[in-house]
N, C-alpha and C positions, 0 to 999 in steps of 0.2 A: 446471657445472664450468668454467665458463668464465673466471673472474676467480681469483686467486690468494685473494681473500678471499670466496670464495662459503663460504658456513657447511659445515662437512663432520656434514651430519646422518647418524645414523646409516643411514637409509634406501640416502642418499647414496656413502657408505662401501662398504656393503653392495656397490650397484648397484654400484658400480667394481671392486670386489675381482670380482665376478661376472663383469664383461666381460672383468681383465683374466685369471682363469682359464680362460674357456674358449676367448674367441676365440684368445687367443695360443695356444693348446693347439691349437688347429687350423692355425693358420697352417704350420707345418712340411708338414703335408699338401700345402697349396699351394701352400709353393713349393717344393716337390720336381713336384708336376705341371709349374709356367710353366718352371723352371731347365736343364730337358731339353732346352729348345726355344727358349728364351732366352738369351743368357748374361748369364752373371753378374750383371756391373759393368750392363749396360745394362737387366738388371731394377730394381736397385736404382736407378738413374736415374728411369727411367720411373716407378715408385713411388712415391718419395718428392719427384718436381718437380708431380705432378698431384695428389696425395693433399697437401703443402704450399700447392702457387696457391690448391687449395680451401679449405682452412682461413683464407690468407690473406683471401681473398676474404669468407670469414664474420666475420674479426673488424672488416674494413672496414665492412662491411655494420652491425656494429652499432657503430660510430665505436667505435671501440679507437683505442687508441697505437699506432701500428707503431713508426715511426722512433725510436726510440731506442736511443742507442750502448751505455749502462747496461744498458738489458732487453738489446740483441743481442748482445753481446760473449759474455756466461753462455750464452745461447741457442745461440751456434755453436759453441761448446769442446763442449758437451752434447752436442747433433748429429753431431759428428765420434766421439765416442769411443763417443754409442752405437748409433748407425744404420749410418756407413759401417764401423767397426770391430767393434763388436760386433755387429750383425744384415747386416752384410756377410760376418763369418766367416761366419755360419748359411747364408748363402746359397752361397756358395762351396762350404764343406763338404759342403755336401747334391747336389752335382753327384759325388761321389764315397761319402759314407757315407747311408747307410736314413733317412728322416727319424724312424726312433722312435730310431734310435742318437745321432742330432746332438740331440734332446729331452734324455737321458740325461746326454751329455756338457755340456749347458749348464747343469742342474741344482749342477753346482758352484758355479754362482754367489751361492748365501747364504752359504756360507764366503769367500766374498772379500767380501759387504759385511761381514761380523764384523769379517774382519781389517783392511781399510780403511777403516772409520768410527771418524778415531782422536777425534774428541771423544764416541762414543759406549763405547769402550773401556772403561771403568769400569762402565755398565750392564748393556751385553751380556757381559762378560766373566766378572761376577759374579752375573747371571741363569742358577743350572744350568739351571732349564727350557728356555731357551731356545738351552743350549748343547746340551743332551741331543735337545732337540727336531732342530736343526739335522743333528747328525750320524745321529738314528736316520731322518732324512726321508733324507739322502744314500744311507743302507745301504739303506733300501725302493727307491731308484730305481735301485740294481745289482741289489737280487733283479728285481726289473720288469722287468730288459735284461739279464739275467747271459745268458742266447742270442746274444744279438746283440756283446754284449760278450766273449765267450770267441771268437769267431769273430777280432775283432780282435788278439787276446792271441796266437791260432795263427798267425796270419800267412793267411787265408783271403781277406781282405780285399785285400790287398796292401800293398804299398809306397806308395802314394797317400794311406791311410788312414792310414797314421801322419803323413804330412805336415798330413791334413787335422785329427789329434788336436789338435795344437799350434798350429794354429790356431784351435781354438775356445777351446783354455785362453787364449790372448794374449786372441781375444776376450770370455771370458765376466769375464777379468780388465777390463776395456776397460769393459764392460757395468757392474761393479758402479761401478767408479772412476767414471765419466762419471753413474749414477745418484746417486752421493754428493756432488759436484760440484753438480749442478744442483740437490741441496737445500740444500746450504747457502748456495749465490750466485746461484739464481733470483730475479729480479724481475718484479715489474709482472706482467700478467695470464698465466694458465697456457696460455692457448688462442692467444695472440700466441708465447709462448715455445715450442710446438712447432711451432707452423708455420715460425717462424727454423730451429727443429734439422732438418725437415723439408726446408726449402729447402736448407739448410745441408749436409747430407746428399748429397740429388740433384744440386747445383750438383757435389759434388767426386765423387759415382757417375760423370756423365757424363762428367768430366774422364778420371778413371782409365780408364772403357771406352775414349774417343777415343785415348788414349795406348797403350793395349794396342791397337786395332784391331781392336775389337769389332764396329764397324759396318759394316768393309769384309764386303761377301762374304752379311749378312744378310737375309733374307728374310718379310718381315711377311707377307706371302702364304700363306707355305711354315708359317706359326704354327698351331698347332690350335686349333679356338676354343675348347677346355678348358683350354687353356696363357692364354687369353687373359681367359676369364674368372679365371681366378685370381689374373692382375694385377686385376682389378677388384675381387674379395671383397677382397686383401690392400692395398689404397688403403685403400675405404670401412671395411671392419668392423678390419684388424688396424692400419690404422695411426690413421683418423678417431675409430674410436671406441677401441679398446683404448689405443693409444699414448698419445692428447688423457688417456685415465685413469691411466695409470701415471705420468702428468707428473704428475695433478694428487694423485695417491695419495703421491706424495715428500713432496709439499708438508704434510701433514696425517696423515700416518702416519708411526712409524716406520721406517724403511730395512729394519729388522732383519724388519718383519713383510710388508713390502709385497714383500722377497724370496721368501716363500713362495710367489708364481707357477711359477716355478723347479720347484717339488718337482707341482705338483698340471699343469703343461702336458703333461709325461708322460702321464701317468695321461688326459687326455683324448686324447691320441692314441691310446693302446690302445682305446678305448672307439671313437671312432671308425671305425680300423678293423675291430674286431669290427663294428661295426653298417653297415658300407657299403663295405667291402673286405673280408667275406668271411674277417677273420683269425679266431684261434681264440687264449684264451690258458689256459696251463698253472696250474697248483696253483700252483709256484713265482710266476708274475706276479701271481695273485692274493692272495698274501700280499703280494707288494712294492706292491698300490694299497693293500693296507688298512695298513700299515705308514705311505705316506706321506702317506694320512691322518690318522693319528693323532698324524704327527709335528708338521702343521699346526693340529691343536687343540692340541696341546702349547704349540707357541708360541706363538698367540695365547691362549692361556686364562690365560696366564703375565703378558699385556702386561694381559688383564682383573681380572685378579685384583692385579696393580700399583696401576689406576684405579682400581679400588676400593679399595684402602685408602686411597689418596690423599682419597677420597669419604668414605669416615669419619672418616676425624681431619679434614676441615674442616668438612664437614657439606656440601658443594659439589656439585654435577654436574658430569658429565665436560665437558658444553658451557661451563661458568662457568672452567675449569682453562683453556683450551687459549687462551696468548695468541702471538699471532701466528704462528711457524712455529715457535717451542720449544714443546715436549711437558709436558703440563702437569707430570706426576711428575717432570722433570729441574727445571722452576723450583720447587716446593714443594721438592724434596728439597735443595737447593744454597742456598736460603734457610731452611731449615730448621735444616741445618748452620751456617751462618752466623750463626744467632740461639742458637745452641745453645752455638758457643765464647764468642758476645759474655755470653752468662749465666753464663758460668764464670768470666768475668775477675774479676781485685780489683778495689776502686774505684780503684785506682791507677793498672792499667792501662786503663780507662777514660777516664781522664783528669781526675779527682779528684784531683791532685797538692796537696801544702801547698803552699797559697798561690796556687793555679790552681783557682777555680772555675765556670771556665766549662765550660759543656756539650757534649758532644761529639754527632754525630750517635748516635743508636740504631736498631736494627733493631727496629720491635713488633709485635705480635700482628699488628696491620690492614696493614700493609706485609708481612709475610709471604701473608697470604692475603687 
């Protein structure tokens, strides 16, 4: 996955949607362990300056492009809007709210890439499945925390917690916009472009802790090495490998589909803590995982069942559709159309005029598909 034009086999696909469900599905876990004993700004520092020198250092190694102002510029807007602002909320909030509650509340996020993917507008908007799917995955991820969520509602939480609400909405708003950005204005290789958002990230983490005064007063010593292991799982597995995938799942997926992380990271947080903290879940949250299961075949069975029809009326596979980072059913369907009004025209407007017979361009069967 390392080049923006590495073939996105199905295999491939597969393997990434897989890393980017569970790993990130765990990550809350850890950093609610390091954030206790960390703060904040100077985790995310730490994080994202050793977890990017690495990756830099790998695409070095295999002579990549760095230097370029074209690939950097997309790279660093990306980074700022989704690591310090959108997984900077996560981290911040989770010094104050449950890490299955800050899961719950991020889960908003497919509804913001709906509403902010405006050249996908007309797709998503007239895909019920996919609009049905969206809102019944959202309703399973309130049954899954309706506990933890009615606590906030009372006021049990305190006054902290509603500050830290509105900070993940800013965030997970941050999160989608800065995902939808990087697909449509990424360039050059996927694995050079997060290491940029990565540095990008931790150059303005360590800014903000030194200006807060993060560092006066702390104690590396005084860290527990479970605090410290957990910077090291969320370097290597949440940012090397889940993050390096979600970069390159923009580039070759839908937005609309690659947001179902969102609905299914929950859901492995409850699993994990059932099976290694000891937690216990109710009638009610086990409808809300199987709920937001369903809501994620929904969607994608909706995106499959598109590619296939697309596959029957040309006679094509999905591999033979998909040119560059447009989706192959937006180019069939938009050239489609296009051939569709040019068959209805008179010969006049054409450009068969009396006395004008020269040829106009045409749109035909083999330039359609």
């Amino acid at each position: 996955m390392q080049a923006s034009n590495t073939k996105a086999t199905p295999v491939l696909v597969a393997l990434a949607f897989l890393t980017v469900y569970l790993v990130w599905g765990s990550t809350y876990l850890f950093i609610q362990l390091a954030v206790h004993e960390i703060p904040a700004l100077m985790m995310g520092a730490i994080r994202f300056i050793i977890a990017g020198l690495l990756l830099m250092g790998w695409c070095i190694y295999k002579q990549e492009r760095i230097f370029n102002w074209q690939h950097m510029k997309p790279a660093i807007i990306t980074g700022l809007l989704l690591l310090l602002v959108g997984n900077g909320a996560v981290i911040w909030a989770e010094k104050t709210l449950p890490s299955s509650l800050v899961a719950v509340l991020v889960s908003s996020a497919p509804l913001w890439f709906v509403v902010l993917d405006k050249p996908k507008w007309k797709e998503n908007l007239s895909s019920r499945s996919t609009l049905v799917g969206l809102a019944i995955g959202f309703l399973g991820v309130l049954l899954l925390f309706w506990e933890q969520a009615a606590r906030v509602v009372s006021g049990t939480l305190g006054s902290a917690a509603l500050v830290a609400l509105l900070v993940l909405m800013v965030g997970s708003i941050s999160w989608a916009g800065g995902s939808i950005y990087n697909k449509y204005n990424s360039k050059g290789s996927a694995t050079v472009s997060s290491a940029w958002q990565m540095l990008a990230a931790g150059i303005a983490f360590t800014l903000g802790s030194g200006i807060t005064g993060e560092w006066r007063g702390f104690e590396p010593a005084a860290v527990s090495n479970t605090a410290w292991w957990s910077i090291a799982y969320l370097i290597t597995f949440g940012s090397l490998a889940g993050y390096s995938a979600y970069v390159w799942l923009l580039k070759v997926r839908p937005v609309t589909q690659v947001s179902t992380y969102a609905y299914v990271n929950p859901v492995v947080a409850v699993l994990l803590g059932v099976l290694f903290a000891g937690e216990t879940m109710s009638a009610l949250q086990v409808t809300g995982l199987a709920v937001i299961l369903g809501s994620v075949l929904l969607i994608n069975l909706a995106k499959y069942r598109k590619t296939q029809q697309v596959n029957d009326e040309t006679g094509s596979g999905e591999k033979e559709l998909v040119r560059g980072d447009e989706s192959a059913l937006q180019t069939i369907t938009e050239k489609s159309e296009r051939s569709s009004i040019w068959r209805k025209k008179t010969p006049v407007d054409k450009g068969f005029q009396k006395g004008n017979n020269e040829l106009v361009p045409c749109l035909d069967e083999a330039e359609i598909y």
